[in-house]
C-alpha positions as CSV (number, residue, x, y, z in Angstrom):
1,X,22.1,8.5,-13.7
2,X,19.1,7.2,-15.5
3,X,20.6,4.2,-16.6
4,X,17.5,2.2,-16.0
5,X,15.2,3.6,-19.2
6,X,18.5,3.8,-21.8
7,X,20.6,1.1,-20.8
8,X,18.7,-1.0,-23.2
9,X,19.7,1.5,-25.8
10,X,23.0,1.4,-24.9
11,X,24.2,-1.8,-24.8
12,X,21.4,-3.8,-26.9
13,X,19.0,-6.6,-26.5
14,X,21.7,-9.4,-25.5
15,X,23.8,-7.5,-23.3
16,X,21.3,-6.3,-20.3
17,X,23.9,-7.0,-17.6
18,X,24.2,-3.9,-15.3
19,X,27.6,-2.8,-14.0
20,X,28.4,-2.5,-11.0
21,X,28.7,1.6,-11.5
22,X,25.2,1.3,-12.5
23,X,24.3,-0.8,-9.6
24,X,26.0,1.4,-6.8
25,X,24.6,4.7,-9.1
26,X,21.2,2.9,-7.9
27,X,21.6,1.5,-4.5
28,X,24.2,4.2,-2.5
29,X,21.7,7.5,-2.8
30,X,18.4,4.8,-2.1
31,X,20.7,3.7,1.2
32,X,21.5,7.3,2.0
33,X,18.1,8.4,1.6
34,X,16.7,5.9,4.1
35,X,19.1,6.5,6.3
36,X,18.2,9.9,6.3
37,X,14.4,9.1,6.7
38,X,15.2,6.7,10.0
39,X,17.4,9.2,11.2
40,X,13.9,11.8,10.6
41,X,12.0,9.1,12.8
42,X,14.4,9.1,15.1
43,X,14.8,13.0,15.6
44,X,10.7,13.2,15.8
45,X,10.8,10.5,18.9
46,X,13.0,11.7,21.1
47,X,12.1,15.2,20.4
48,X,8.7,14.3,21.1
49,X,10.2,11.9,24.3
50,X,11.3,15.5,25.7
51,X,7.8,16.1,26.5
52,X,7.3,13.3,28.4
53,X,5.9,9.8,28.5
54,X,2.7,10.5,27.6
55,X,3.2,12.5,24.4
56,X,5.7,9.8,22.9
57,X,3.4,7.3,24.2
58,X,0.4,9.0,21.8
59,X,2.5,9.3,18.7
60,X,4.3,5.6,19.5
61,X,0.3,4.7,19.0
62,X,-0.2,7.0,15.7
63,X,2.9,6.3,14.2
64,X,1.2,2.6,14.1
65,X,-1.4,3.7,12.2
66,X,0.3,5.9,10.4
67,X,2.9,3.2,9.0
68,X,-0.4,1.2,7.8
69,X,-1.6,3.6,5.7
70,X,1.7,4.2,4.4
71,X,3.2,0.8,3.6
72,X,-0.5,0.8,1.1
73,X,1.0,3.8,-0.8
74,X,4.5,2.2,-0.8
75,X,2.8,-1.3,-2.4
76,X,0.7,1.4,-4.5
77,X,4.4,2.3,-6.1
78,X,6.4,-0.9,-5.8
79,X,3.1,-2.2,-8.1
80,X,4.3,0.9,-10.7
81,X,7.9,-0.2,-10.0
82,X,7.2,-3.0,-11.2
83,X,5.2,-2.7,-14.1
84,X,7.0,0.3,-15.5
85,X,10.6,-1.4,-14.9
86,X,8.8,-4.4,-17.3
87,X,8.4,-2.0,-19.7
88,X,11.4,-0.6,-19.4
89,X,13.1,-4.1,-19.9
90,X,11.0,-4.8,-23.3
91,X,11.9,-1.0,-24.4
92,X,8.1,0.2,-24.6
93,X,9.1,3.9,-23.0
94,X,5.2,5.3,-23.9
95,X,3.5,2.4,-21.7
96,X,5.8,2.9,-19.0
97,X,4.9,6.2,-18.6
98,X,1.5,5.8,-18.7
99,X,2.1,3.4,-16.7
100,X,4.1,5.9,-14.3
101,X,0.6,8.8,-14.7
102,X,-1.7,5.8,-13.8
103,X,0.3,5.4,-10.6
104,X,0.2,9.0,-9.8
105,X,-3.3,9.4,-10.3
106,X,-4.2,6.2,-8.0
107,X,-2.3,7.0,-5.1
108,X,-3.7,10.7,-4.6
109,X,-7.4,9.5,-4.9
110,X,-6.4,6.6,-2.3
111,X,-4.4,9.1,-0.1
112,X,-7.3,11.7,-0.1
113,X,-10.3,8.8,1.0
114,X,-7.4,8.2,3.8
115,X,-7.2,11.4,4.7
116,X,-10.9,12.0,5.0
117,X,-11.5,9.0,6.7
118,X,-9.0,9.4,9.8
119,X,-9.1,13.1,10.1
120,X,-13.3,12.7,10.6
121,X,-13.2,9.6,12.8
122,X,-10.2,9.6,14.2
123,X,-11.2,9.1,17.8
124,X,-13.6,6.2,17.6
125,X,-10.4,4.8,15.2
126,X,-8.4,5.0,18.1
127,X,-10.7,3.9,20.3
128,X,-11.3,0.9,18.5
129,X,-7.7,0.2,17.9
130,X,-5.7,0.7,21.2
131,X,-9.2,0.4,23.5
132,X,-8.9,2.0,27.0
133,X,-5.4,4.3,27.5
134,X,-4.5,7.2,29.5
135,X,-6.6,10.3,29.0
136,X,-3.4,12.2,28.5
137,X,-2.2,9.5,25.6
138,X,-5.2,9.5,23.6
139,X,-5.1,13.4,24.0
140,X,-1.6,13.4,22.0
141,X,-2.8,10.4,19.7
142,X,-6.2,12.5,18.6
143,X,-4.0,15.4,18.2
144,X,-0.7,13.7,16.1
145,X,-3.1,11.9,13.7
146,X,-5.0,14.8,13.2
147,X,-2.4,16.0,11.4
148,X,-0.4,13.6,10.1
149,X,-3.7,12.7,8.3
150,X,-3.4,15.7,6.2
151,X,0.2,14.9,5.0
152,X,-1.4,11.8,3.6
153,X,-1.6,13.3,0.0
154,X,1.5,14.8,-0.2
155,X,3.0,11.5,1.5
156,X,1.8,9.4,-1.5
157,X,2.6,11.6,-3.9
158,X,6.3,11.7,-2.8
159,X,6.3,8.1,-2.5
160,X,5.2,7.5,-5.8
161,X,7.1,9.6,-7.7
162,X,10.4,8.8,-5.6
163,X,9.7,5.1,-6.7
164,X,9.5,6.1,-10.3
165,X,12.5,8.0,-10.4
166,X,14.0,5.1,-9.1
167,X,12.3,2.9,-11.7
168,X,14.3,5.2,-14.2
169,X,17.4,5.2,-12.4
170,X,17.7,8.3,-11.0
171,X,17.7,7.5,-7.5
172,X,19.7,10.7,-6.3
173,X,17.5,13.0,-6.7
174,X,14.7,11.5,-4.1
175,X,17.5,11.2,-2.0
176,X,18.3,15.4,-2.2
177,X,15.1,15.7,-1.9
178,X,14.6,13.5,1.5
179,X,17.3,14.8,3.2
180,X,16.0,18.4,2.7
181,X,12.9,17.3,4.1
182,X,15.1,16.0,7.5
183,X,16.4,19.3,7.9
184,X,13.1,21.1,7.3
185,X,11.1,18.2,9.9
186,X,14.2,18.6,12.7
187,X,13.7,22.5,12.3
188,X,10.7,22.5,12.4
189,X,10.5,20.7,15.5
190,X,13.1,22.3,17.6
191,X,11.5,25.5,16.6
192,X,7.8,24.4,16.7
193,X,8.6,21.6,20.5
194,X,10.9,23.9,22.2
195,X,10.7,27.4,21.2
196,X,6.9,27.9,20.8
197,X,6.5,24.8,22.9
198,X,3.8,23.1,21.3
199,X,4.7,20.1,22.3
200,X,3.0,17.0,19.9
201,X,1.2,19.7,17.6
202,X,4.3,20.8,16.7
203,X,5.9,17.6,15.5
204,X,2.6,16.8,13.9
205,X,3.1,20.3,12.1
206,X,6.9,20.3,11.0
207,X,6.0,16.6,9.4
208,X,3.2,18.1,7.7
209,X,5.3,21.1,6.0
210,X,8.1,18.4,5.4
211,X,5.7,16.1,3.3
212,X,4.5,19.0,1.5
213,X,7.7,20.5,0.4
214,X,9.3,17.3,-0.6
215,X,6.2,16.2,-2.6
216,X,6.0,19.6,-4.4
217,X,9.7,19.6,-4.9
218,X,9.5,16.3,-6.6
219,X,6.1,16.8,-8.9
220,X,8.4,19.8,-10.3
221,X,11.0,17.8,-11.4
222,X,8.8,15.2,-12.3
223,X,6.8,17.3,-14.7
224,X,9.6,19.2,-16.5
225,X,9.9,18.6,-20.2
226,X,12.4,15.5,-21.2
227,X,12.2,13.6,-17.8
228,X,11.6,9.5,-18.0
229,X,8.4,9.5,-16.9
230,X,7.2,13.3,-17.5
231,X,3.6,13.8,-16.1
232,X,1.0,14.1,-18.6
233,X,-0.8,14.8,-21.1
234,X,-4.0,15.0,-18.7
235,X,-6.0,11.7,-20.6
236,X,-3.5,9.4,-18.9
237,X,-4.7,10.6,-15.5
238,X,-8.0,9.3,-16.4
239,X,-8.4,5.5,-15.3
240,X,-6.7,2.9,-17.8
241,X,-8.5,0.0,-16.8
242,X,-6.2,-2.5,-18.5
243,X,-2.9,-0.8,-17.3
244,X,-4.8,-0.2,-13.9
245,X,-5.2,-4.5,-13.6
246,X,-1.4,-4.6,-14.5
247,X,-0.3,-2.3,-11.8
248,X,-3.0,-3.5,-8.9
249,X,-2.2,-7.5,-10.0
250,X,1.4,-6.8,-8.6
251,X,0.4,-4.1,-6.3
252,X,-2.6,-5.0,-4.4
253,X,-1.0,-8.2,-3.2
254,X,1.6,-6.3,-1.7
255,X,-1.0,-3.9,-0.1
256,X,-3.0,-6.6,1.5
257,X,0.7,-8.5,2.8
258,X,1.9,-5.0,3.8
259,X,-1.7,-4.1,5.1
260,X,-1.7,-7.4,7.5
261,X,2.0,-6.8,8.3
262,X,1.1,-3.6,9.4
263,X,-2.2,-4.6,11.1
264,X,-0.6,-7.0,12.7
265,X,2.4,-4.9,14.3
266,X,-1.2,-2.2,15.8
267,X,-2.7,-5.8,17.2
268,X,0.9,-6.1,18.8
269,X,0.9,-2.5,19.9
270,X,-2.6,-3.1,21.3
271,X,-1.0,-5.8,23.6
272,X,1.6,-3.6,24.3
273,X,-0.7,-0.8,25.7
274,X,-2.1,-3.0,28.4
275,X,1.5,-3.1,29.9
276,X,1.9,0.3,31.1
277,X,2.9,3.4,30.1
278,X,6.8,2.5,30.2
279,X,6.2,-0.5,28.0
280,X,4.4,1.5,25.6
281,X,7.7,3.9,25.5
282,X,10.1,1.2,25.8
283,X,8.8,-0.3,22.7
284,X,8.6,3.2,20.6
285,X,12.7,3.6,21.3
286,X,13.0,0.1,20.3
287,X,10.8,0.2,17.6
288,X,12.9,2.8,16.5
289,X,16.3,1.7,16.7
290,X,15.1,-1.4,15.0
291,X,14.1,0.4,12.4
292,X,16.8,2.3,12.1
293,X,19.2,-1.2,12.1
294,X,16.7,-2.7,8.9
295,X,16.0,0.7,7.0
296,X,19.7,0.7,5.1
297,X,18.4,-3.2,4.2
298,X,15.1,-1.9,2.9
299,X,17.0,0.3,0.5
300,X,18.6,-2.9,-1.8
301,X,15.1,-4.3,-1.4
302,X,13.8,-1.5,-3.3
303,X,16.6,-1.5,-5.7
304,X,16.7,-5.2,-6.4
305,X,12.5,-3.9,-7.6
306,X,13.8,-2.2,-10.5
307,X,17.0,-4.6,-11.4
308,X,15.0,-7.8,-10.8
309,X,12.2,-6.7,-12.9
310,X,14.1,-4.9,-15.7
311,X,15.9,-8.8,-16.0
312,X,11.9,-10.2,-16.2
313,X,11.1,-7.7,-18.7
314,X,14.2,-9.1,-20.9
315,X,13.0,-12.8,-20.1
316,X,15.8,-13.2,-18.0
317,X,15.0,-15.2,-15.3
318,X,18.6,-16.5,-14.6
319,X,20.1,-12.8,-15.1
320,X,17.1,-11.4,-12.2
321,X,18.1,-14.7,-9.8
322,X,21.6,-13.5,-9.5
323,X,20.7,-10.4,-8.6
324,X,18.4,-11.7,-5.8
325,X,21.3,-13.2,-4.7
326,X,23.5,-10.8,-4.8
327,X,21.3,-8.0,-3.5
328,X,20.2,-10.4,-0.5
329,X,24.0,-11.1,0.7
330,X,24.7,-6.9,0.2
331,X,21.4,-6.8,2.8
332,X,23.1,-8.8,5.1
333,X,26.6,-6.8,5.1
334,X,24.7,-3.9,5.2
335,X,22.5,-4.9,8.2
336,X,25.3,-5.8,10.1
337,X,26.9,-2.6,10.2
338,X,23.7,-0.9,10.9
339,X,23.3,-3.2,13.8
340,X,26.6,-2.7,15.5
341,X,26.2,0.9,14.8
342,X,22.8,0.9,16.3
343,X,23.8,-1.8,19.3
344,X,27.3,0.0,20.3
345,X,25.1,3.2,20.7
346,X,21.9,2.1,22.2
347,X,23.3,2.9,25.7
348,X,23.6,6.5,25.3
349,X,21.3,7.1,22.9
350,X,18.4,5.7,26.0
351,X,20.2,7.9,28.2
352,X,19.0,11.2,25.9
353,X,15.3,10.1,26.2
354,X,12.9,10.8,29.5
355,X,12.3,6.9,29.4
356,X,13.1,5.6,33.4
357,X,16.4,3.2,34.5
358,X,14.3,0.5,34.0
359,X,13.1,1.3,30.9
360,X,16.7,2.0,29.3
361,X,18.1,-1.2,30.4
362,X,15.0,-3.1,29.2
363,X,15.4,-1.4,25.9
364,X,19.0,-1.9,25.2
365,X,18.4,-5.5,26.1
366,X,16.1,-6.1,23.6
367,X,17.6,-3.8,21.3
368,X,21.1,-5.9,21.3
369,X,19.0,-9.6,21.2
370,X,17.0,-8.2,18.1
371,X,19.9,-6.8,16.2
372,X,21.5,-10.0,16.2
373,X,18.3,-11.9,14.9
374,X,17.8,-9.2,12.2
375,X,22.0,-10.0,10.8
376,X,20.8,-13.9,10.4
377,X,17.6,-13.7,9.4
378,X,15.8,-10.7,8.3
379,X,17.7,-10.3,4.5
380,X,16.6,-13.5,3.0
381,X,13.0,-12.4,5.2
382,X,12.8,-9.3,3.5
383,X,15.1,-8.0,1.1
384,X,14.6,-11.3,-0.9
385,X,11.4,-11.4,-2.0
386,X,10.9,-8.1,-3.4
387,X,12.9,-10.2,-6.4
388,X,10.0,-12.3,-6.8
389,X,7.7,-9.4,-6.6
390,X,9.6,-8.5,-9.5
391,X,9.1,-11.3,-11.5
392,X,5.2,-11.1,-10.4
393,X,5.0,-14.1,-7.6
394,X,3.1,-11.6,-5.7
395,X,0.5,-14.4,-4.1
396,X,3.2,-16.6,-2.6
397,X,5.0,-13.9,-1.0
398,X,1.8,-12.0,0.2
399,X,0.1,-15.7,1.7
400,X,3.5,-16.6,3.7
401,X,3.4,-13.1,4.9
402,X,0.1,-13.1,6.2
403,X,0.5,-16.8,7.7
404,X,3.6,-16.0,9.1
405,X,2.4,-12.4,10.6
406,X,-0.6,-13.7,12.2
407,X,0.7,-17.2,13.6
408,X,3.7,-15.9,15.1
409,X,4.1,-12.0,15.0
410,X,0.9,-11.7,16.5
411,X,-0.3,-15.2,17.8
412,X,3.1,-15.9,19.5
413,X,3.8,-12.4,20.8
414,X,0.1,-12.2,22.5
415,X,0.7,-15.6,24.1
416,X,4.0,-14.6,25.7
417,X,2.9,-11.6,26.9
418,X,-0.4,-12.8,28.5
419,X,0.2,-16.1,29.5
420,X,4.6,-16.7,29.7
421,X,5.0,-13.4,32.2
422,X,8.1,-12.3,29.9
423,X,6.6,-9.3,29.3
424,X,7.7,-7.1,26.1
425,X,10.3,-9.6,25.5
426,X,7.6,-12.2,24.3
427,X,6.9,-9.0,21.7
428,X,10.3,-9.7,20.1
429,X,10.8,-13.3,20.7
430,X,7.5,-13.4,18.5
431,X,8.7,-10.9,16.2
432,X,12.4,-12.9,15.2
433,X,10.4,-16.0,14.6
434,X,8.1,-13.9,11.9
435,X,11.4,-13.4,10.2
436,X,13.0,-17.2,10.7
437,X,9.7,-18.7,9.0
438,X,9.5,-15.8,6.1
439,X,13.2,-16.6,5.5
440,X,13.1,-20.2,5.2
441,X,10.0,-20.3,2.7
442,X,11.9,-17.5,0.8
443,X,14.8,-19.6,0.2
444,X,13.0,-22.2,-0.6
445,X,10.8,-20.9,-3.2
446,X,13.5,-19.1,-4.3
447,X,15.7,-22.0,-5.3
448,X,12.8,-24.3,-7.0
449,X,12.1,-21.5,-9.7
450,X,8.7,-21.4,-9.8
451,X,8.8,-18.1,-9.5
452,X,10.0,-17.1,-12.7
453,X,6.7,-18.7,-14.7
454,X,4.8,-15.7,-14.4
455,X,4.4,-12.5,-17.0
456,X,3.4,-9.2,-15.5
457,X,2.4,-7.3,-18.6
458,X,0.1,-10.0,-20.2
């Protein structure tokens, strides 16, 4: 399985084509496992809907925030990714694992300064974000990211170790791993939500215990003797300041595009939360089922990570643009049977949540318009440029994300909403054009080349 670190080994310096065994070895268990993490989201929501309007109302509004700090961890790891798949490429197996230590070390000091941060001043946070809501909503909200702020350690720590493993071709095991944390969350919830009937503490709680075990589960693996990128010895926890640069020069562009992206989608939220309380839980089932349509997407995205930059790490530009190709037009298959799957069952699966008649038809509506949009244009959006993160063109990516998010994710949504009288439709109409522009400059930078000029590890 962990054809990424040997291949080289294998089949020598002027081979470095994968297989397609080696390429489906990679890309079916990173689709399965976010399947299986969408499908987690999913179970929390309407678990938490159960409760009523008000409860999935306040996590609809943490979950926000929550997906802010995360996507930071997951640019944290796609910056290892990166770097370490480089290495990986040239052969150097003892940078790329401190490499690997140095990612490790980063993301639980970042996590913990998180952590500390919401859990003190998490209602003036919310406050600030969402302004005036419902006394019962912001009661849930305080509550939910209470908690959830605690998981923030073991939630980076999974992520970056999941995203080595994957670096070193073993993405299987994360995906064990993830769907035994499923299990353990949807337990957890039933048992916590409707036998003890804690209502949001208990979600809050069963994702806690669910972060915990799969972080600890995968540490073990990750330290045992033999493994690609073993943890240890202790010095290369300490901060590397030139293998630190490296990691952050692809990384923290990524953080700050993610970071806006995310920032943007809480500004959007914050408009939302001025339409009522049905708006705000029409848009968390949406929100939902439109991730669950993208998440199988997000999988070859993350793959085409570790191909695209083992090919860069060879000096094989060419080699890494067929793969962006080809991993962009899997995307694209791939999101269209998500979205019929998702679309066909968007009627019944409304029906299952406490949301009103209005509300369902309003969401399966949009749900249907945006699953159409996502087919056409969110691939080349999305799945595409993590190839030239690969090859290093973080700035260009992370510039037309930020344009792009705040011009029409945020500056077109707020103008439909407030000024058009469409309501949360003007969300998504503002939302589809975000991916329209991101996929035409991706195509376009794409095919000039200039992407492939740059040289992480210098």
């Amino acid at each position: 399985m962990a054809f990424a670190l040997y291949s080289y080994k294998k089949r020598g310096e002027a081979a470095g084509v994968f297989t397609k065994k080696e390429i489906r070895a990679l890309l079916w268990p990173l689709i399965l496992e976010q399947v299986l993490t969408g499908l987690m989201g999913v179970a929390d929501t309407f678990m938490v809907s159960a409760v009523g309007e008000a409860s999935i109302s306040g996590v609809a509004l943490v979950d926000s925030l929550n997906m802010l700090v995360m996507y930071f961890f997951s640019a944290l790891a796609a910056g290892g990714t990166i770097v370490c798949s480089q290495y990986i490429g040239q052969g150097d197996r003892d940078r790329a694992r401190l490499a690997a230590n140095q990612v490790m070390a980063a993301s639980l000091a970042l996590s913990a300064a998180c952590c500390a941060g919401l859990a003190l001043f998490r209602r003036p946070v919310l406050r600030l974000i969402f302004g005036t809501v419902e006394p019962a909503v912001m009661d849930a909200a305080q509550v939910y990211l209470l908690v959830t702020a605690l998981s923030y350690p073991f939630l980076a720590l999974y992520t970056a170790s999941a995203a080595l493993h994957r670096a070193a071709g073993n993405s299987r095991r994360p995906m064990i791993v993830a769907a035994a944390a499923d299990i353990l969350n949807i337990a957890g919830n039933a048992v916590l939500i409707f036998a003890l009937h804690m209502g949001v503490l208990g979600a809050a709680l069963a994702t806690l215990a669910s972060r915990a075990v799969s972080a600890a589960w995968l540490l073990v693996c990750q330290a045992r003797p033999g493994q690609p990128f073993s943890l240890g010895p202790a010095e290369q926890f300490l901060p590397d300041r030139a293998m630190l640069r490296r990691i952050l020069r692809v990384g923290l562009p990524s953080a700050v595009e993610n970071g806006m992206f995310q920032f943007g989608k809480l500004v959007v939220q914050s408009t939302v939360s001025v339409l009522g309380t049905t708006a705000i839980a029409s848009q968390a089932i949406i929100a939902v089922l439109d991730s669950c349509c993208g998440t199988p997407g997000q999988a070859i995205g993350i793959g085409l990570l570790t191909v695209a930059g083992q090919c860069m790490g060879r000096g094989r530009p060419d080699e890494a643009k067929k793969y962006m190709v080809w991993f962009t037009k899997i995307s694209t298959v791939i999101v269209l049977i998500s979205g019929g799957v998702i679309s066909a069952g968007a009627p019944l699966i409304t029906r299952l949540t406490a949301l009103s008649p209005a509300g369902r038809e309003l969401t399966c509506r949009i749900t249907w318009f945006v699953s159409a949009m996502r087919v056409l244009f969110w691939p080349a959006a999305f799945t595409l440029p993590n190839g030239l993160r690969a090859a290093g063109d973080v700035s260009f990516t992370m510039w037309t994300g930020t344009v792009s998010m705040w011009t029409l994710r945020v500056g077109l949504s707020w103008y439909l909403c407030r000024y058009t009288g469409v309501g949360l439709w003007g969300i998504w109409f503002g939302w589809c054009a975000d991916w329209v522009f991101r996929a035409v400059c991706f195509l376009l930078r794409t095919r000039s080349g200039r992407w492939s000029r740059f040289n992480v590890l210098e």
